[in-house]
N, C-alpha and C positions, 0 to 999 in steps of 0.2 A: 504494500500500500504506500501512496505518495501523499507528499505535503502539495498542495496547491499555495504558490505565491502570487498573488494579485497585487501587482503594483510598477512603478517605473523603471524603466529601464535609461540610461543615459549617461552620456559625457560629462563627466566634473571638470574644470577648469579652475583649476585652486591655484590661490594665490595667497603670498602670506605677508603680511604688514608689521614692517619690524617695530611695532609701537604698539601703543595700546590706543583705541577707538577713545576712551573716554577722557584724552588729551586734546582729541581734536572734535570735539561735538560740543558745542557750547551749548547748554539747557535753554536759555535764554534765547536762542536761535534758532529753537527747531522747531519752529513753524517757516523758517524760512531756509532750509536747511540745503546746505550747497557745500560738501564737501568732496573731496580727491585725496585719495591714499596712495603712493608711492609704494609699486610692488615690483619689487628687484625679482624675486622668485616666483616662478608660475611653471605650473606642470598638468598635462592632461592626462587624465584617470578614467576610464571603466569606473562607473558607476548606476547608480539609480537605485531606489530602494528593492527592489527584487531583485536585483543582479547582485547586489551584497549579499542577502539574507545567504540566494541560495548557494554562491561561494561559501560561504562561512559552513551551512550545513554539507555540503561538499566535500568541506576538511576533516569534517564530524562521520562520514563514510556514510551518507547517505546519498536519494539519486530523488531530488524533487524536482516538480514540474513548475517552469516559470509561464505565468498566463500576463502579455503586455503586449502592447502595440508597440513599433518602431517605424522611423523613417529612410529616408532614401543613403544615409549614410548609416548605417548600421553595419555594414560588412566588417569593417575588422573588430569591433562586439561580436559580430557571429561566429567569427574564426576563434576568437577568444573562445569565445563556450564550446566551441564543438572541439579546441585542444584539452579544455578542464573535462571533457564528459559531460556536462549539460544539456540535456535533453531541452531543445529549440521546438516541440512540435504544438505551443501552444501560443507561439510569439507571431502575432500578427503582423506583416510589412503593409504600410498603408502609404498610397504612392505618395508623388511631390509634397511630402511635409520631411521636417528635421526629427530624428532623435531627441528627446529631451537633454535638454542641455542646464546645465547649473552651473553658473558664475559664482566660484566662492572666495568670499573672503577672509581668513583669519589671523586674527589679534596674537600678539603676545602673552595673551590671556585664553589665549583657546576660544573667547570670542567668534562669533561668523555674523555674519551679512554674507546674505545667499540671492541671487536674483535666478530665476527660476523660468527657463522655456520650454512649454510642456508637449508644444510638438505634435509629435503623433501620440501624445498621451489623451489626447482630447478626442481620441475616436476610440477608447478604452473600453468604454459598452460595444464595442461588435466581437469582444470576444463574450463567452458565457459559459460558468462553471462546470456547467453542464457536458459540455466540450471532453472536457477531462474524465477519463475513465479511472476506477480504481483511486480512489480520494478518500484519504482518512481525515485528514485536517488541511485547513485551509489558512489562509491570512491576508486582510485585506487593507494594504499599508498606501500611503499616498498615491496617488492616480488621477486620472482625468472625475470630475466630479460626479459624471454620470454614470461612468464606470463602476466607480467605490459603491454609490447606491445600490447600484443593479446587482453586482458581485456578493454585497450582502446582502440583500435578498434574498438572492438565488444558493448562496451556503445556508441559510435559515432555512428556505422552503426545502430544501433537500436531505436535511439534519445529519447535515456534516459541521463538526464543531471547529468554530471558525477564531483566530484570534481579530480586534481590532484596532489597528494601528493608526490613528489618526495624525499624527506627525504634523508636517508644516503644513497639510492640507486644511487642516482644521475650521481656518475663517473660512474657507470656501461652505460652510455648514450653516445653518442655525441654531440654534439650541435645540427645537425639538428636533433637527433633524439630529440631532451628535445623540439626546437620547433614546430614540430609534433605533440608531447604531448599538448604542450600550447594551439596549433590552434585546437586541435579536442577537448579540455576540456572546460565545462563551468567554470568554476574554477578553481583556483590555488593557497594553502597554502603552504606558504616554511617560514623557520625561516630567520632571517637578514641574515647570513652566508650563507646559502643555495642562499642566492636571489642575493648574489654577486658574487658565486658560476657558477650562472645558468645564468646572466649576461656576464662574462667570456669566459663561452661554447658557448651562444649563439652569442656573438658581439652584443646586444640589451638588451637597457637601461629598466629599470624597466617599466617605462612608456609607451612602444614600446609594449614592452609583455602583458600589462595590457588590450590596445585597440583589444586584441584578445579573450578577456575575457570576463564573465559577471560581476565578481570580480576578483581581484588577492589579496591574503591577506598574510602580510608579518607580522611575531614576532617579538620582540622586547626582549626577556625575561621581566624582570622588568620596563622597560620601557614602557610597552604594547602593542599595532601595531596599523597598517595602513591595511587601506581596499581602495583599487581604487578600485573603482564601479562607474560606472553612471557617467564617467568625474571629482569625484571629489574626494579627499584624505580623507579620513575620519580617523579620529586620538580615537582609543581607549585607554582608561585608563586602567591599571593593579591594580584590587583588590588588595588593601594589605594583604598578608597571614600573617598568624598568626604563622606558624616557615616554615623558607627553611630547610627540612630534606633532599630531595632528588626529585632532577630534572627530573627522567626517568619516561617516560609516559607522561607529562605536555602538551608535545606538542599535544599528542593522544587525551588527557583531550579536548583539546581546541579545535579541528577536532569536536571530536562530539558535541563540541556546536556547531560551524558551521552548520554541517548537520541539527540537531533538527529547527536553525534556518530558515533556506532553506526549509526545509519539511514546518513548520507552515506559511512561506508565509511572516515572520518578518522582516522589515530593518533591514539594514545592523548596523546601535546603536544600535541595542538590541541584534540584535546576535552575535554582536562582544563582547557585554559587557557578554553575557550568556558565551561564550566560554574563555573567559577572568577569571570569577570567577571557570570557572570548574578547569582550569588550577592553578590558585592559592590554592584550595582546594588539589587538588593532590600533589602539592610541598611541603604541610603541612603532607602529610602521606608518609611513607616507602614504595616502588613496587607501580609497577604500576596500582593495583586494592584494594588498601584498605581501601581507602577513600569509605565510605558509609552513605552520607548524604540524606536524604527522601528529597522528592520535596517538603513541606509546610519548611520543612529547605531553602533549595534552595531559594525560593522565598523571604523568610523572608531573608537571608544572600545579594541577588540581592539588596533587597531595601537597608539594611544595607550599602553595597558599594557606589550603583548607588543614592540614595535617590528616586528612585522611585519604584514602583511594575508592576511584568506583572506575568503573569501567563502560567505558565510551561504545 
């Protein structure tokens, strides 16, 4: 059985500012706000929220099915995945548009300012769940809007248990549409900002949203997170990395521990803590797929952290 990942596929363009943002942002000014950053370094990366997850669970020695649109530059993304073994047979080409593409920037503070072109992610609804054969779980993380809606639906009407990733897509929502989302998902990861975010929209407390759940798992960056589940708070610890190079993907990192953990049937300590180290591994390498650690790594690095072993 496979994970279904529902969501972007795309070019990162990162770029890093050897300063901190909140040097050059005067509060005072930002209604009128007219700034430039000076970026010495830029590098283009393979990216998109599904094309991380399902690298990550890749490394994890699984074989999930990626469900996205792309555009007329997608070929060397495709040669990528068809060297890693990624199964392309649910990745839709939709002619004369672009790949999504993300303009990132970050701070010396891990910071980003991200501008975001979403390409062929905006014909997202002509793929459908449905599509995919053999589906045990699903996940349906940033996308074209009408996509995300239709996707979860279509994992709700099917009773395939889906997680929900609502990520930078989020304002594209309403409130009742986010708890829609919440009430038809078995799951739902959001970082601390998002979850205050999605609070806001909804008028209902973290807590509130969680009893619609079977988890609700909230980030912390270095802090590590909180999993409600089962009535009760479960506080994960954040591996310590070994360099913060660069944030983008981290969170994808950490999805697909989630997922692996869900597929094998693991509490919520171990999956939290697997998604925890994936996450800290990734912040240690450049782009969001470069990190390439073998699972007898993986396992040995778990114990390293956690002081205990489990097996991948």
């Amino acid at each position: 059985m496979h994970t279904l990942i529902c969501g972007s596929m795309a070019y990162d363009t990162i770029m890093v500012f050897q300063d901190q943002f909140k040097k050059h942002i005067l509060p005072e000014k930002i209604h009128i706000l007219n700034v430039a950053f000076l970026v010495p370094e830029m590098r283009r990366e393979f990216g998109g929220c599904a094309g991380n997850i399902a690298y990550n669970l890749k490394l994890l020695g699984t074989q999930p099915l990626i469900m996205a649109t792309v555009g007329d530059d997608f070929g060397p993304y495709a040669m990528r995945l068809e060297k890693l073994g990624l199964l392309q047979r649910h990745i839709r080409y939709v002619p004369d548009s672009f790949t999504g593409q993300a303009f990132i920037t970050t701070d010396l503070d891990d910071n980003q300012i991200t501008a975001f072109h979403p390409g062929a992610m905006s014909f997202s609804e002509q793929n459908h769940v449905g599509d995919a054969k053999d589906i045990s779980l699903g996940i349906v993380s940033p996308d074209g809007r009408e996509g995300m809606l239709q996707h979860a639906r279509e994992f709700h009407e099917a009773g395939i248990p889906w997680v929900f990733d609502p990520g930078q897509g989020m304002p594209m929502f309403s409130g009742e549409e986010l708890l829609n989302f919440v009430e038809q998902a078995d799951y739902v990861t959001v970082n601390d900002y998002e979850a205050q975010l999605l609070q806001d929209k909804t008028g209902k407390k973290i807590e509130e949203l969680a009893k619609s759940t079977r988890a609700f798992i909230i980030t912390r960056g270095g802090e590590g997170s909180t999993i409600y589940a089962d009535g009760k708070e479960i506080i994960i610890p954040c591996a310590k990395p070994t360099a913060l190079l660069d944030p983008t993907g981290c969170g994808d990192a950490y999805r697909a521990g989630l997922l692996h953990g869900i597929q094998q049937g693991w509490d919520w300590e171990n999956t939290g803590r697997l998604a925890s180290l994936l996450g800290t591994l990734k912040i240690a390498s450049r782009g969001g797929q470069n990190h390439v650690p073998t699972r007898d790594e993986l396992n040995a690095l778990f114990q390293h952290h956690f002081g205990y072993t489990i097996s991948l």
